[in-house]
PDB file with SEQRES, HELIX, SHEET and CRYST1 records, atoms N, CA, C and O in Angstrom:
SEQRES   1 A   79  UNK UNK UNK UNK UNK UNK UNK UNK UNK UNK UNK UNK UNK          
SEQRES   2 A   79  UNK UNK UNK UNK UNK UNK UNK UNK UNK UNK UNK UNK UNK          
SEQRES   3 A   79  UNK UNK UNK UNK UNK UNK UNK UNK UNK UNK UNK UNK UNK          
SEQRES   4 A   79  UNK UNK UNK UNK UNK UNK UNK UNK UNK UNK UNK UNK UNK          
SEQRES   5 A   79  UNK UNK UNK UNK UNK UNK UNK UNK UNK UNK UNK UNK UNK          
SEQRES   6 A   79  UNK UNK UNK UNK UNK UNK UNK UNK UNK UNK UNK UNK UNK          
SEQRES   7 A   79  UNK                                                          
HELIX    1 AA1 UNK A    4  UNK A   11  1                                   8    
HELIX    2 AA2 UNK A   18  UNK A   24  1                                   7    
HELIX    3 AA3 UNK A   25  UNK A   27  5                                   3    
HELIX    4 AA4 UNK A   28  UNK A   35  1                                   8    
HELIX    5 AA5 UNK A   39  UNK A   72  1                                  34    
CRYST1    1.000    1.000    1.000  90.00  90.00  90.00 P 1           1          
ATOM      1  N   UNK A   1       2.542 -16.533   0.579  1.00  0.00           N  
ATOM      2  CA  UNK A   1       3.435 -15.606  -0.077  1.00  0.00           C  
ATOM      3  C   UNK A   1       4.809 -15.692   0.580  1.00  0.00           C  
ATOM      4  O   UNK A   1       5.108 -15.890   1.757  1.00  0.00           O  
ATOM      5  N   UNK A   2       5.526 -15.500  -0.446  1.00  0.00           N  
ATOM      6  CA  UNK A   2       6.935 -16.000   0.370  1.00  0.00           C  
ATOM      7  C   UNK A   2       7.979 -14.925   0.560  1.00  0.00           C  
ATOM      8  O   UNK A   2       9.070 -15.116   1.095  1.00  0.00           O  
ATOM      9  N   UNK A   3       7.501 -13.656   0.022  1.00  0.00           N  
ATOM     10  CA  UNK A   3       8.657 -12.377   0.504  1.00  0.00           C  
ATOM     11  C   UNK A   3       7.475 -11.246   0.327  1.00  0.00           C  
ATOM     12  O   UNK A   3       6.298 -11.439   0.021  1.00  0.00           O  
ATOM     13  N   UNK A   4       8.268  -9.786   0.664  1.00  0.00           N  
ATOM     14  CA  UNK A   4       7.159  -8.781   0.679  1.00  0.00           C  
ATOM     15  C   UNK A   4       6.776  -8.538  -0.837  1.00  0.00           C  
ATOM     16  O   UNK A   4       5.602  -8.541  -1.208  1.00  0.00           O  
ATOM     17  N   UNK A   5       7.729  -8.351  -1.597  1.00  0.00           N  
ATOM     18  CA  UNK A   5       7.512  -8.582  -3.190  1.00  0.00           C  
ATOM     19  C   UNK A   5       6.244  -9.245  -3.945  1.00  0.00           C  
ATOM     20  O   UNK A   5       5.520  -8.809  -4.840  1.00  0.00           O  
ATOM     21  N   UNK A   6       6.254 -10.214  -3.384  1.00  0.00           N  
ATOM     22  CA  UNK A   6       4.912 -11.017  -3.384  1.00  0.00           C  
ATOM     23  C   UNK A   6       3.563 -10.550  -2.937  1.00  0.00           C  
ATOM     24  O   UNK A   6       2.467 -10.555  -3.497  1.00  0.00           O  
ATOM     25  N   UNK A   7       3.885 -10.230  -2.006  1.00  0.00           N  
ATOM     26  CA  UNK A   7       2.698  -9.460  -0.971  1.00  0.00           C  
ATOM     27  C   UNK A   7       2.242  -8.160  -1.754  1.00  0.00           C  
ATOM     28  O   UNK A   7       1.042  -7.949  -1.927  1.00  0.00           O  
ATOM     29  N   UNK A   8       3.511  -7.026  -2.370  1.00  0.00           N  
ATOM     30  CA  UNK A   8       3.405  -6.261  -3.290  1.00  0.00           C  
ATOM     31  C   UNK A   8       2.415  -6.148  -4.467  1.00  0.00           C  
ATOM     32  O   UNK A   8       1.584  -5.294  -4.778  1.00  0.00           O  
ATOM     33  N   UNK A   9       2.845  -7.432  -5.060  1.00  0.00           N  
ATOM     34  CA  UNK A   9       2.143  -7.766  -6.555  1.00  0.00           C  
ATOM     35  C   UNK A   9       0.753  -8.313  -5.979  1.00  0.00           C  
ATOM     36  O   UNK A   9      -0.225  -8.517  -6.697  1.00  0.00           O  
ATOM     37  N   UNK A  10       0.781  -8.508  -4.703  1.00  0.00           N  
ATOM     38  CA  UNK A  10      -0.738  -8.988  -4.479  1.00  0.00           C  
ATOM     39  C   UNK A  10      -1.569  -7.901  -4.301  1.00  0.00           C  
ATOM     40  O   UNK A  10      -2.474  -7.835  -5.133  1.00  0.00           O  
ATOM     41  N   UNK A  11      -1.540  -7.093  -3.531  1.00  0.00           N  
ATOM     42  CA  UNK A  11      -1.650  -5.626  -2.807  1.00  0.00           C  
ATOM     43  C   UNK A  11      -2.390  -4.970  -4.679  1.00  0.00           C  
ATOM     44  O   UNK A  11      -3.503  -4.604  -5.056  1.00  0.00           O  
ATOM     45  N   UNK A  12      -1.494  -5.072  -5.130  1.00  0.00           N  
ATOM     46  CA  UNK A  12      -1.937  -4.680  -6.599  1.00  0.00           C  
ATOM     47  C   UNK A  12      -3.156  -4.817  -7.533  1.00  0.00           C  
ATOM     48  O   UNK A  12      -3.456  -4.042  -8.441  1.00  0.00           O  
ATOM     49  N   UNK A  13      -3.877  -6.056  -7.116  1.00  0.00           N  
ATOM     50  CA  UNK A  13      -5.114  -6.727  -7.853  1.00  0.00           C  
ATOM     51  C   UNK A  13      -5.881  -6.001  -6.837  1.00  0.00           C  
ATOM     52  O   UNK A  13      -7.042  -6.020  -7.247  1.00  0.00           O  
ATOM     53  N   UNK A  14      -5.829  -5.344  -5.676  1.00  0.00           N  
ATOM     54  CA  UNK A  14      -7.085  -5.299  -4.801  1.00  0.00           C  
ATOM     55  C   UNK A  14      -7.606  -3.787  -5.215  1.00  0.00           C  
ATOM     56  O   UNK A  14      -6.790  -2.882  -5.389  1.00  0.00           O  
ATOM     57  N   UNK A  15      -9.355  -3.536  -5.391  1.00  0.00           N  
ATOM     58  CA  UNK A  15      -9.750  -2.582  -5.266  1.00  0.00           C  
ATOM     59  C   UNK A  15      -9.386  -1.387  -4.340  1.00  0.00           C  
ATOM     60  O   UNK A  15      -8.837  -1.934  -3.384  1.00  0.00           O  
ATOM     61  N   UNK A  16      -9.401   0.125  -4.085  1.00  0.00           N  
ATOM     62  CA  UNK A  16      -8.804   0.809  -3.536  1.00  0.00           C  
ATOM     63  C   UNK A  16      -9.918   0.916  -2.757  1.00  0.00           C  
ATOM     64  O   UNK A  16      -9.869   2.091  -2.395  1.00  0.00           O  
ATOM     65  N   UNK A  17     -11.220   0.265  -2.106  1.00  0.00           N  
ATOM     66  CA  UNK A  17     -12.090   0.049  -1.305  1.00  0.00           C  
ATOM     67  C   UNK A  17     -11.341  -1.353  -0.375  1.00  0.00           C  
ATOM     68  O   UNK A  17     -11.430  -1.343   0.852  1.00  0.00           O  
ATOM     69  N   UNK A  18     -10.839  -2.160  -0.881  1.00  0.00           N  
ATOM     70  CA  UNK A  18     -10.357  -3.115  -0.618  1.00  0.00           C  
ATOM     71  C   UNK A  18      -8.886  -2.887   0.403  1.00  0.00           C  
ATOM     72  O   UNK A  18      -8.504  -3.380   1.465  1.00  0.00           O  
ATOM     73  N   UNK A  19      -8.489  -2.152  -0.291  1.00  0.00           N  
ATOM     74  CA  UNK A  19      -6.905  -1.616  -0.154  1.00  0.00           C  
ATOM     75  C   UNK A  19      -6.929  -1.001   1.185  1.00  0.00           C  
ATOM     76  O   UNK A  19      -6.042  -1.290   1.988  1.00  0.00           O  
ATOM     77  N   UNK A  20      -8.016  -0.048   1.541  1.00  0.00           N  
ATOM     78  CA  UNK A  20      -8.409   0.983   2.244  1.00  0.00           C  
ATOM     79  C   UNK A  20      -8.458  -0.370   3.743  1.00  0.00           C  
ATOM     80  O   UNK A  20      -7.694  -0.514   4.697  1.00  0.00           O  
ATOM     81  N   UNK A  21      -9.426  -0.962   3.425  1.00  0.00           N  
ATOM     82  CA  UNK A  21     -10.084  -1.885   4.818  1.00  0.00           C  
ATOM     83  C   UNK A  21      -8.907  -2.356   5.034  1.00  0.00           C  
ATOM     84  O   UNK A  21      -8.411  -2.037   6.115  1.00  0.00           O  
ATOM     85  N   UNK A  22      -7.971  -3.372   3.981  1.00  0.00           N  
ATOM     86  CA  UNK A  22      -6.480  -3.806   4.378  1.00  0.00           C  
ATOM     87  C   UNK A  22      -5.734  -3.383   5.524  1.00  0.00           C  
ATOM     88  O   UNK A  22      -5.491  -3.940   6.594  1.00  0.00           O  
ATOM     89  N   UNK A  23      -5.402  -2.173   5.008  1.00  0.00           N  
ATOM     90  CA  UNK A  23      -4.667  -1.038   5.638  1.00  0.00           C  
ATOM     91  C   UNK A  23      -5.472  -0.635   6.580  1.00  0.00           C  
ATOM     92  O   UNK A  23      -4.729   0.105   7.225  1.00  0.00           O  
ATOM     93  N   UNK A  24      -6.941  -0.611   7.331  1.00  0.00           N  
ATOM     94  CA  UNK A  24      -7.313  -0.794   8.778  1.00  0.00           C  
ATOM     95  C   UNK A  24      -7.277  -1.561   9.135  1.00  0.00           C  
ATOM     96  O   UNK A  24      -6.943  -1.516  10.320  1.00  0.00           O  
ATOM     97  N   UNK A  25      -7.456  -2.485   8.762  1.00  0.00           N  
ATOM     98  CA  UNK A  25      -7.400  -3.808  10.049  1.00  0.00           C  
ATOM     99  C   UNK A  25      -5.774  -4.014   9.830  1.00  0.00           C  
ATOM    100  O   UNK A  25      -5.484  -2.977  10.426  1.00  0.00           O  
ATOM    101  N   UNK A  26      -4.855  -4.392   9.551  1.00  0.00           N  
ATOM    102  CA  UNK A  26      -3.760  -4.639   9.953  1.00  0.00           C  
ATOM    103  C   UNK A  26      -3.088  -3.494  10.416  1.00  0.00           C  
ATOM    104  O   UNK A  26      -1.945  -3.764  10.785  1.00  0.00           O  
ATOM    105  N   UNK A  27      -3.467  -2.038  10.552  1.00  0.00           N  
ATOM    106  CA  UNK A  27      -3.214  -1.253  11.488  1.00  0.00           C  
ATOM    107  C   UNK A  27      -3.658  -1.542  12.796  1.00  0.00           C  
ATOM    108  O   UNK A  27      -2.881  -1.459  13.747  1.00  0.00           O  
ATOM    109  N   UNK A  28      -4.717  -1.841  12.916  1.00  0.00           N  
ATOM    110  CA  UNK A  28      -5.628  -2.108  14.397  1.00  0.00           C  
ATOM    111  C   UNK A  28      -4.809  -3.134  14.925  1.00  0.00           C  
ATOM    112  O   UNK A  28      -4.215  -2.962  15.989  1.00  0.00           O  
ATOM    113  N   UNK A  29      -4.696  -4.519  14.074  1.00  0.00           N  
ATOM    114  CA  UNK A  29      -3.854  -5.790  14.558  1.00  0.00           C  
ATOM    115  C   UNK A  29      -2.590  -5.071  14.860  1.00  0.00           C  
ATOM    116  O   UNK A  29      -2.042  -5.248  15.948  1.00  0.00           O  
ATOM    117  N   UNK A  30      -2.247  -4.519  14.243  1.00  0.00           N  
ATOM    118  CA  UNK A  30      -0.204  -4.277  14.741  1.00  0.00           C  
ATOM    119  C   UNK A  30      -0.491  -3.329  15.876  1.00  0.00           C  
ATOM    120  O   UNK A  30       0.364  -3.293  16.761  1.00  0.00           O  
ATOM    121  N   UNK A  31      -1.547  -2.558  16.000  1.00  0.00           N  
ATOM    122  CA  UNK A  31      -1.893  -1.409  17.769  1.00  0.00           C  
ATOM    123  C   UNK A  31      -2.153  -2.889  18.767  1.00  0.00           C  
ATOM    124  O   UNK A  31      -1.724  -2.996  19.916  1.00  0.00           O  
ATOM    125  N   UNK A  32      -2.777  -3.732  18.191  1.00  0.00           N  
ATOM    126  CA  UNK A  32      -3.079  -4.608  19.562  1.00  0.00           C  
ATOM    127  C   UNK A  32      -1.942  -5.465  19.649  1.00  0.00           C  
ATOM    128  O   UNK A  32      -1.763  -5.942  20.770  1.00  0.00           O  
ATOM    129  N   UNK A  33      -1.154  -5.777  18.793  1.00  0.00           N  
ATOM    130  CA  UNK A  33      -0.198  -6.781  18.637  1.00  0.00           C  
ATOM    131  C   UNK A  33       1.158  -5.818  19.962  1.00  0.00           C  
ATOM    132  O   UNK A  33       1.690  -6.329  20.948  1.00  0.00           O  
ATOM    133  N   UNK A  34       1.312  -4.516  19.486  1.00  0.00           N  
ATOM    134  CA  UNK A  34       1.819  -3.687  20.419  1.00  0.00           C  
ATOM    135  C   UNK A  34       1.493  -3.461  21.879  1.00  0.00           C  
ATOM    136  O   UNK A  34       2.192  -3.251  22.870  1.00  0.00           O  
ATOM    137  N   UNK A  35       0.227  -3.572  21.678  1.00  0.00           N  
ATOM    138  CA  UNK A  35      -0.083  -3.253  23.493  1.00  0.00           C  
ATOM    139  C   UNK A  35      -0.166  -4.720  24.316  1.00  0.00           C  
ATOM    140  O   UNK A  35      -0.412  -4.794  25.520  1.00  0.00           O  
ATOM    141  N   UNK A  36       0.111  -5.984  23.353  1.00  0.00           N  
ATOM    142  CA  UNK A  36       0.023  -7.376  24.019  1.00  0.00           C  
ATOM    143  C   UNK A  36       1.598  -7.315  24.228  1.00  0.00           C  
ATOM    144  O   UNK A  36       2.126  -8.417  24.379  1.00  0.00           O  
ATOM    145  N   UNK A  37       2.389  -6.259  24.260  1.00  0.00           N  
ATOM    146  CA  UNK A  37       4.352  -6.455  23.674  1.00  0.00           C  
ATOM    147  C   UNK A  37       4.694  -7.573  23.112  1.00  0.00           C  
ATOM    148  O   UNK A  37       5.780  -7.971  23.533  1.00  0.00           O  
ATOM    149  N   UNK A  38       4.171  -8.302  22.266  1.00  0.00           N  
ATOM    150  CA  UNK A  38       4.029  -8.935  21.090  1.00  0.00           C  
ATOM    151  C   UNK A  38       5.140  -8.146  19.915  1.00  0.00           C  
ATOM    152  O   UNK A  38       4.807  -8.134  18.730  1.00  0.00           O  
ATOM    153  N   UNK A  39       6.415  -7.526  20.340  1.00  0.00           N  
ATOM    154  CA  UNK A  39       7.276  -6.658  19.440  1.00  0.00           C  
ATOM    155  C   UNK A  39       7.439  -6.873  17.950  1.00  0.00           C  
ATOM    156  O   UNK A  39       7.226  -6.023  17.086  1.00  0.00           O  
ATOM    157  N   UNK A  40       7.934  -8.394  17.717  1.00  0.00           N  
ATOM    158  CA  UNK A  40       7.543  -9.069  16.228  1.00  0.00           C  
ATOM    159  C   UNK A  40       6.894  -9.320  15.195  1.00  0.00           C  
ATOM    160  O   UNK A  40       7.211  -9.341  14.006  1.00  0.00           O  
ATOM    161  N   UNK A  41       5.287  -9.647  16.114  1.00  0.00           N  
ATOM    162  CA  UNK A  41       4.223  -9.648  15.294  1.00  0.00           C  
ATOM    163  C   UNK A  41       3.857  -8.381  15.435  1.00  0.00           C  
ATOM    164  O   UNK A  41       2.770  -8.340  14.858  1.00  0.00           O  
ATOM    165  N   UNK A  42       4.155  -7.024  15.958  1.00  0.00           N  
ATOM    166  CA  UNK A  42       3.284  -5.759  15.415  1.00  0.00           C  
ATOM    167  C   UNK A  42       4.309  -5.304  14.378  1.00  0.00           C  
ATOM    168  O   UNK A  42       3.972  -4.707  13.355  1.00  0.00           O  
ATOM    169  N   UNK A  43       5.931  -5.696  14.765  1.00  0.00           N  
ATOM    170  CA  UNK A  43       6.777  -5.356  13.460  1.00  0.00           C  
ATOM    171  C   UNK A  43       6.537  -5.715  12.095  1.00  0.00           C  
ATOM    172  O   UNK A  43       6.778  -5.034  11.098  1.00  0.00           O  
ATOM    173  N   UNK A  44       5.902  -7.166  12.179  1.00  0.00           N  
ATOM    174  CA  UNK A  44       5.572  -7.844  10.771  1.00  0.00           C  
ATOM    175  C   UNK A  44       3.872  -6.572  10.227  1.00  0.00           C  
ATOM    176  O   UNK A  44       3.565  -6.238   9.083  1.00  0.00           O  
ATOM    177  N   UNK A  45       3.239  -6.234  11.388  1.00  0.00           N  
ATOM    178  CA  UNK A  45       1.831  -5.853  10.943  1.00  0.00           C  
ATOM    179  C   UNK A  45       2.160  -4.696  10.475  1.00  0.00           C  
ATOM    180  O   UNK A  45       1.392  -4.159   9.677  1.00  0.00           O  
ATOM    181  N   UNK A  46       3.378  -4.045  10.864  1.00  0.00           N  
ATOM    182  CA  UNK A  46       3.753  -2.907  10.922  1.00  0.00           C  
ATOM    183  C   UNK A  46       4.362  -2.494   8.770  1.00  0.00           C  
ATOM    184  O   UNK A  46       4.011  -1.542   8.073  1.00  0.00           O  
ATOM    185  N   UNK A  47       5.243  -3.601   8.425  1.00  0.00           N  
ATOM    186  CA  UNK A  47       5.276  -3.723   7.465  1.00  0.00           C  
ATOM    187  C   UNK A  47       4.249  -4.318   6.767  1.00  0.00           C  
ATOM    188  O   UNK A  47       4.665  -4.056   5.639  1.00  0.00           O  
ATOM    189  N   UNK A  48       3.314  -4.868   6.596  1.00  0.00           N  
ATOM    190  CA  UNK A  48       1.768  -5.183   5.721  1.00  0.00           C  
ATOM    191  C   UNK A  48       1.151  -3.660   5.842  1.00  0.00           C  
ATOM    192  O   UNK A  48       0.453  -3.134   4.975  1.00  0.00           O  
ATOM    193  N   UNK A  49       1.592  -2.985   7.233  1.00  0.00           N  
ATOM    194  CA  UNK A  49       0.528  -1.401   6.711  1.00  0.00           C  
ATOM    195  C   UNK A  49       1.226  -0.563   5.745  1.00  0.00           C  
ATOM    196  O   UNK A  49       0.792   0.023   4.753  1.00  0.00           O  
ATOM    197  N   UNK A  50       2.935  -0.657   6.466  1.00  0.00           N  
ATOM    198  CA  UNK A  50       3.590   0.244   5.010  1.00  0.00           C  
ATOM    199  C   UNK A  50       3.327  -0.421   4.010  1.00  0.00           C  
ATOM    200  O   UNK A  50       2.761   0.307   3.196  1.00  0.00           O  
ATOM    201  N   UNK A  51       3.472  -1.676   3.557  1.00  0.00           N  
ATOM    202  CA  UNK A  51       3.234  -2.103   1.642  1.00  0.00           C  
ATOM    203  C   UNK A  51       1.809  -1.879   1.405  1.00  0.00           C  
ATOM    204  O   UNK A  51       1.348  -2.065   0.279  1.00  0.00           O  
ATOM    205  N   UNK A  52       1.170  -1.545   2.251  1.00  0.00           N  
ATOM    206  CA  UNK A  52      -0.251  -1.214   1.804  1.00  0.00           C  
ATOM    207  C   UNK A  52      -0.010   0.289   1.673  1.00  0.00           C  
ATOM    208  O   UNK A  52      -0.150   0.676   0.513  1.00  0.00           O  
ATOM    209  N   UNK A  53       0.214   0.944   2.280  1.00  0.00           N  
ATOM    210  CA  UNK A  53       0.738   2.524   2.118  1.00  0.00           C  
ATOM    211  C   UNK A  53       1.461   3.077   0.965  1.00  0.00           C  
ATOM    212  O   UNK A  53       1.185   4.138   0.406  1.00  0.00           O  
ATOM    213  N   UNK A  54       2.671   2.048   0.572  1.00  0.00           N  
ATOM    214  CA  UNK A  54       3.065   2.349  -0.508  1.00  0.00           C  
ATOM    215  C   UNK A  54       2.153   1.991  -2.075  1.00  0.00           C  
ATOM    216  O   UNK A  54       2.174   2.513  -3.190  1.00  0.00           O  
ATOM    217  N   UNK A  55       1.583   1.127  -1.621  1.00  0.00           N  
ATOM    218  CA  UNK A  55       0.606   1.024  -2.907  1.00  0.00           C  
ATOM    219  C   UNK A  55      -0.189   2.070  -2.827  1.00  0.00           C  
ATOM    220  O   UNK A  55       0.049   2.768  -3.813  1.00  0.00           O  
ATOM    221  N   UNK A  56      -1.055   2.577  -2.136  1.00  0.00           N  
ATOM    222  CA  UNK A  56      -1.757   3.740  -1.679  1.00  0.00           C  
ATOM    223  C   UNK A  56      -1.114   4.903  -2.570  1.00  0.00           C  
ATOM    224  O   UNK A  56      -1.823   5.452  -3.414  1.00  0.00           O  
ATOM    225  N   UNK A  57      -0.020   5.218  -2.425  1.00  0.00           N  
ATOM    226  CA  UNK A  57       0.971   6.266  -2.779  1.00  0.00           C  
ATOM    227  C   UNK A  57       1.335   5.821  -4.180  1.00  0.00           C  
ATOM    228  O   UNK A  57       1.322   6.751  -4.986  1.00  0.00           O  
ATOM    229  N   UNK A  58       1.627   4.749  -4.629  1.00  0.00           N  
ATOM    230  CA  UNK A  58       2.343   4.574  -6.332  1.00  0.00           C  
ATOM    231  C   UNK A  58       0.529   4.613  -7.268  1.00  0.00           C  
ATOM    232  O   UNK A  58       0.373   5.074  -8.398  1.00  0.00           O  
ATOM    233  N   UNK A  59      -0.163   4.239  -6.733  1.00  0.00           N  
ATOM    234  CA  UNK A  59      -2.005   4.256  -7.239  1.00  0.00           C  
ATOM    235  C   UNK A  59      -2.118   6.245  -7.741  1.00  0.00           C  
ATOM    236  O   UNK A  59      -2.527   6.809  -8.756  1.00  0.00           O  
ATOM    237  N   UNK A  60      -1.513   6.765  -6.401  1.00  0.00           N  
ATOM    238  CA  UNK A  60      -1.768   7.892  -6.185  1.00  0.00           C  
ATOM    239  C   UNK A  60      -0.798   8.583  -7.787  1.00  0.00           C  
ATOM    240  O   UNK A  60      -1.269   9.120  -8.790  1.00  0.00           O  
ATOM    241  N   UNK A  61       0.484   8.307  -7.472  1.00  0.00           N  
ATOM    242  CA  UNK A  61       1.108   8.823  -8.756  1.00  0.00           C  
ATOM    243  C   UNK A  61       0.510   8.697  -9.988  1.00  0.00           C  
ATOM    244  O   UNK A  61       0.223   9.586 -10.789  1.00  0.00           O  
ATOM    245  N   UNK A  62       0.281   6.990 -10.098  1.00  0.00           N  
ATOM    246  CA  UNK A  62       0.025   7.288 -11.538  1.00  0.00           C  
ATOM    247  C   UNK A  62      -1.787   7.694 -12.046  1.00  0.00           C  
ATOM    248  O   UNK A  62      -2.359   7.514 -13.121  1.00  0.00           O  
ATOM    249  N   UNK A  63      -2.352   8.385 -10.533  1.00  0.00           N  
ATOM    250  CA  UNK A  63      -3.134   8.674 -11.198  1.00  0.00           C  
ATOM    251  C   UNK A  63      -3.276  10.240 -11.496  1.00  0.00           C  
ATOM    252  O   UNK A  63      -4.166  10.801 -12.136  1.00  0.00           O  
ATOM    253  N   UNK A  64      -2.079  10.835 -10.814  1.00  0.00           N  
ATOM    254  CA  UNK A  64      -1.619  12.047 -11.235  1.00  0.00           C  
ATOM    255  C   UNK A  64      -0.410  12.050 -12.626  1.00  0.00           C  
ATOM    256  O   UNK A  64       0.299  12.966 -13.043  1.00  0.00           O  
ATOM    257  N   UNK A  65      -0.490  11.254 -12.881  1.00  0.00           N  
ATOM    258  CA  UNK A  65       0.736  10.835 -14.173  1.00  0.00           C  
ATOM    259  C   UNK A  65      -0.778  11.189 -15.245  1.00  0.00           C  
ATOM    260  O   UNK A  65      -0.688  12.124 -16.041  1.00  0.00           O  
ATOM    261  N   UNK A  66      -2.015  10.424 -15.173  1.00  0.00           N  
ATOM    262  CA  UNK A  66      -2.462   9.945 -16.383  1.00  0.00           C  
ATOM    263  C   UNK A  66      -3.146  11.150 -16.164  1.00  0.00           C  
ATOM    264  O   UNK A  66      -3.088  11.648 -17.288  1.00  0.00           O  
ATOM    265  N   UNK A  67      -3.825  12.039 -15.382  1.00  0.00           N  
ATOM    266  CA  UNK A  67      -4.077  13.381 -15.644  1.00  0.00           C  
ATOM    267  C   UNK A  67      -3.310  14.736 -16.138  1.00  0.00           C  
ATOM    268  O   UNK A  67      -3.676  15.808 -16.621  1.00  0.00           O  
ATOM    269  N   UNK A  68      -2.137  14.183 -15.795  1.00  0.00           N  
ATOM    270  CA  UNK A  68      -0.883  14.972 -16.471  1.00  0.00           C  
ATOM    271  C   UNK A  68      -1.299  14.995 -17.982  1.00  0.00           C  
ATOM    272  O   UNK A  68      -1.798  15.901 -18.649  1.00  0.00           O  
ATOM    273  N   UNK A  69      -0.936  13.700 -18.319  1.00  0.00           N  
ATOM    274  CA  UNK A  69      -1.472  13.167 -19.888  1.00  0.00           C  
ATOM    275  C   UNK A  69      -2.298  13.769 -20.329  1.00  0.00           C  
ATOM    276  O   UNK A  69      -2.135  14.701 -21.116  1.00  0.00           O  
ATOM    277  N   UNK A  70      -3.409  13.336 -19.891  1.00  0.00           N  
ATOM    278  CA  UNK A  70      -4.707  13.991 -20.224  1.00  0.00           C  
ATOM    279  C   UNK A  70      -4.807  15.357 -20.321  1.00  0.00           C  
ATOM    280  O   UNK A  70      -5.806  15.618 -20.990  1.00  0.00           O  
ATOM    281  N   UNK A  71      -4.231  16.355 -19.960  1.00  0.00           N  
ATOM    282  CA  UNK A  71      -4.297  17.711 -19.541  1.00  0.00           C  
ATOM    283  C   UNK A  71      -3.388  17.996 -20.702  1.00  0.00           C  
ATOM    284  O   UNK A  71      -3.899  18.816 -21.465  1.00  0.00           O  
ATOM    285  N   UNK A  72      -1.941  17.487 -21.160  1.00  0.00           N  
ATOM    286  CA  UNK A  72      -0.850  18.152 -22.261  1.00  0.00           C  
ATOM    287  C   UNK A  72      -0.666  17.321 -22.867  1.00  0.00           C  
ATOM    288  O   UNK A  72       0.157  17.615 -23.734  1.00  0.00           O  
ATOM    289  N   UNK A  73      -1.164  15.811 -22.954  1.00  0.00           N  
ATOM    290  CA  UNK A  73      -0.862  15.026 -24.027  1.00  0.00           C  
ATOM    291  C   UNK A  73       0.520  14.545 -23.802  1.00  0.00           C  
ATOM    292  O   UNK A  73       1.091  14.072 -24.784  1.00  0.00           O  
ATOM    293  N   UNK A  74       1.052  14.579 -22.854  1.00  0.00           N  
ATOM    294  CA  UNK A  74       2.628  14.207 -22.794  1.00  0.00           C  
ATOM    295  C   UNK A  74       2.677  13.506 -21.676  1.00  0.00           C  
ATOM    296  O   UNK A  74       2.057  13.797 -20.653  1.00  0.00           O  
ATOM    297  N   UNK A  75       3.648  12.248 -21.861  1.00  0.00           N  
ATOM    298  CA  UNK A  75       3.714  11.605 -20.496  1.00  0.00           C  
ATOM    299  C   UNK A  75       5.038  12.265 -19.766  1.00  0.00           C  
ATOM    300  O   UNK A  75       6.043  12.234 -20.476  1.00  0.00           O  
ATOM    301  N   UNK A  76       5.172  12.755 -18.686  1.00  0.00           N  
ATOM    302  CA  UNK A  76       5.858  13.493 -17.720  1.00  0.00           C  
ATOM    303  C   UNK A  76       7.000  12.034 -17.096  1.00  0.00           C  
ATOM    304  O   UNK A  76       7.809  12.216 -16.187  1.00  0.00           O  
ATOM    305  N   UNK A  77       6.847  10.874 -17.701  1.00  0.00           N  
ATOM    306  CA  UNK A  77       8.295  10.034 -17.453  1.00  0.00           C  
ATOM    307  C   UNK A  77       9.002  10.370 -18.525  1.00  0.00           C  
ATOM    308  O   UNK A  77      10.211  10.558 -18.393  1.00  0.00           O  
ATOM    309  N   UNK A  78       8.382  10.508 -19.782  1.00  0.00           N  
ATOM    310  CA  UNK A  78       9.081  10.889 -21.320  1.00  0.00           C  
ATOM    311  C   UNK A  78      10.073  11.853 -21.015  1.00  0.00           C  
ATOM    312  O   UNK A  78      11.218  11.702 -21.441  1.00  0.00           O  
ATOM    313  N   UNK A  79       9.726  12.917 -20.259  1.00  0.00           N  
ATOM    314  CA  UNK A  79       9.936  14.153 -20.563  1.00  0.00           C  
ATOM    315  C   UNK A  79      11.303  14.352 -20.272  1.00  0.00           C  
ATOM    316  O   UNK A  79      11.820  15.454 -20.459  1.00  0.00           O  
TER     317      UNK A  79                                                      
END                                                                             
C-alpha cells in the first residue's frame, strides 16, 4: 500500500471482529516499538491504530445514520 488512503480503503473490507484484533495487535506493536525507543516505528504503529480507530468511529456513524432512518424514514445528511 502506498499512502494511508490506501490503508483506509483497505481497513474498510475487514470484518469489525477483524478490525477489532487489527487495532490490538498494532497497539501492542507500537507499546513495544516504544519501550525498544524505536520513536518511528511506534509513530508509524501509532498511525495504523488511529486509521483503524477512525474506521471504528465512521462504521459507528453510519450505523447510527441507518437507525436514524429506520426510526423516521429520513436520512439525517438530507436534512
Amino acid at each position: 500500500m502506498s499512502s494511508a488512503n490506501d490503508f483506509a480503503t483497505f481497513l474498510r473490507d475487514f470484518n469489525d471482529v477483524d478490525l477489532n484484533h487489527y487495532t490490538c495487535f498494532a497497539g501492542e506493536f507500537r507499546d513495544q516499538r516504544l519501550e525498544a525507543g524505536a520513536m518511528a516505528e511506534a509513530g508509524f504503529w501509532n498511525t495504523v491504530v488511529n486509521l483503524c480507530i477512525d474506521e471504528r468511529l465512521r462504521r459507528e456513524g453510519e450505523i447510527r445514520r441507518l437507525e436514524y432512518m429506520y426510526r423516521t424514514g429520513h436520512d439525517p445528511d438530507e436534512e
